[in-house]
Phi, psi and omega in degrees: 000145198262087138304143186230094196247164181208137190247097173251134197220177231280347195208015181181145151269110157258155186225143163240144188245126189254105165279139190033225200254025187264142198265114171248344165193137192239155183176162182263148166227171166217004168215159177295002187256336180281326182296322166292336159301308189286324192270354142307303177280322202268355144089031174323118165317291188247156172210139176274148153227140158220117199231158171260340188259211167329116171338122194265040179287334160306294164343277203338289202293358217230336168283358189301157225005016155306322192236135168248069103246240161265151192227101158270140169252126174263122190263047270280157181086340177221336165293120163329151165222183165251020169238177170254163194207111179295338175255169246269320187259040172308041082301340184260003187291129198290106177329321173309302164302300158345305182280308183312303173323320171292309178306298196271345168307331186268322180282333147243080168311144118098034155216149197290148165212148205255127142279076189293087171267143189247097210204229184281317121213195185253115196282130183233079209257149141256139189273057208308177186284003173263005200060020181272110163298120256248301220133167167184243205195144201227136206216109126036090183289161178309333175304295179267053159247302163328317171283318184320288162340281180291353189267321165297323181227167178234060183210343165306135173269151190272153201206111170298162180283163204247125173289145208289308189301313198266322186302336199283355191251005203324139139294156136315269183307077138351118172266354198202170108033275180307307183302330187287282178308347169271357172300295194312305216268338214249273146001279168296341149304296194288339165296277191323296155318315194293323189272319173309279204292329164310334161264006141263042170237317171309308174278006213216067185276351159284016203268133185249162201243101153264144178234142175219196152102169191280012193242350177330304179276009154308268230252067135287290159314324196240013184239134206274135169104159151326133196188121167285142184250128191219066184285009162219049152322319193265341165296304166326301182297296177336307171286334165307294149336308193280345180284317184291346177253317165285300189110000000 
């Protein structure tokens, strides 16, 4: 069977096209008309949408006679999933977070796991070991911690993210204006993760750790401890969801 998801999410709509349960191709859209096209070509049964931005109700209307099956919009607190979900407010819970949960309840089964996804910004949710989403913490991303700046005062300069070669060179210490903000935001982002899994890790001493989101290979290299790396996690949980929901 042919699957189709799509994450539309704060800086990018993304999509995975699944035969059975193998992830076989990922790609960007940037309209509902470009999303009708991929699903014109890879021909899907079914398709999931889920979005954190913009209603994905457009998405939707825009697949008609495209999809010979169900076209699910994932809601969070009312689409069935295949996990239980411990938090307190479940409508107001982010479709994203949700599915990396669902992703990672299945891929580590009966054990606890911390989801760092690392993206527009950064979530650090936990998963019990029986697979009910616990909840976690929502933080600011390396972007907008760098726009913050310059957007709040009024002399700091906006400052692009650092290319994988200079990142690998980060100073601690900032010698000048720019360095300094990229310590503080870059730097201090990864102190910040790094102190959430130490203390999920004191209580959660079976806790396995994934990391995902577009920013993972910032902070691969730079988070202490064991750690799975999944950068399409939250696609995974989705497509988990849309099984669940089709049968």
């Amino acid at each position: 069977m042919t699957t189709l998801v799509l994450d539309i999410g704060n800086t990018a709509a993304k999509y995975g096209c699944f035969r059975g349960s193998a992830l076989a191709e990922t790609g960007s859209v940037a309209t509902p008309a470009e999303l009708r096209e991929v699903a014109k070509r890879v021909q899907p049964e079914h398709v999931l949408l889920a979005s954190v931005a913009a209603p994905a109700e457009p998405w939707a209307d825009a697949l008609g006679g495209a999809v010979s099956g169900r076209v699910v919009v994932l809601k969070p607190g009312e689409t069935p999933v295949p996990i239980a979900n411990a938090y307190a407010t479940p409508l107001t819970l982010g479709a994203d977070r949700l599915a990396a949960a669902a992703g990672a309840a299945h891929l580590l089964p009966c054990r606890p796991v911390l989801v760092v996804d690392a993206g527009t910004c950064i979530k650090c949710d936990l998963v019990a070991a029986d697979g009910t989403f616990m909840g976690g913490s929502i933080a600011p991303g390396l972007r907008m911690r760098l726009q913050a700046m310059h957007h709040f005062t009024g002399r700091l300069p906006e400052l692009p993210l650092l290319g994988a070669n200079e990142a690998a060179t980060l100073a601690l210490c900032g010698t000048d204006t720019r360095t300094a903000m990229l310590s503080g935001a870059l730097n201090g982002a990864v102190a910040e993760v790094n102190g959430m899994l130490g203390s999920y890790r004191q209580q959660h001493p079976n806790l396995a750790v994934v990391l995902a989101g577009g920013d993972a290979a910032f902070f691969e290299s730079r988070l202490k401890g064991h750690i799975f790396v999944l950068t399409e996690l939250v696609l995974l949980g989705l497509h988990r969801i849309l099984v669940h929901n089709v049968g």
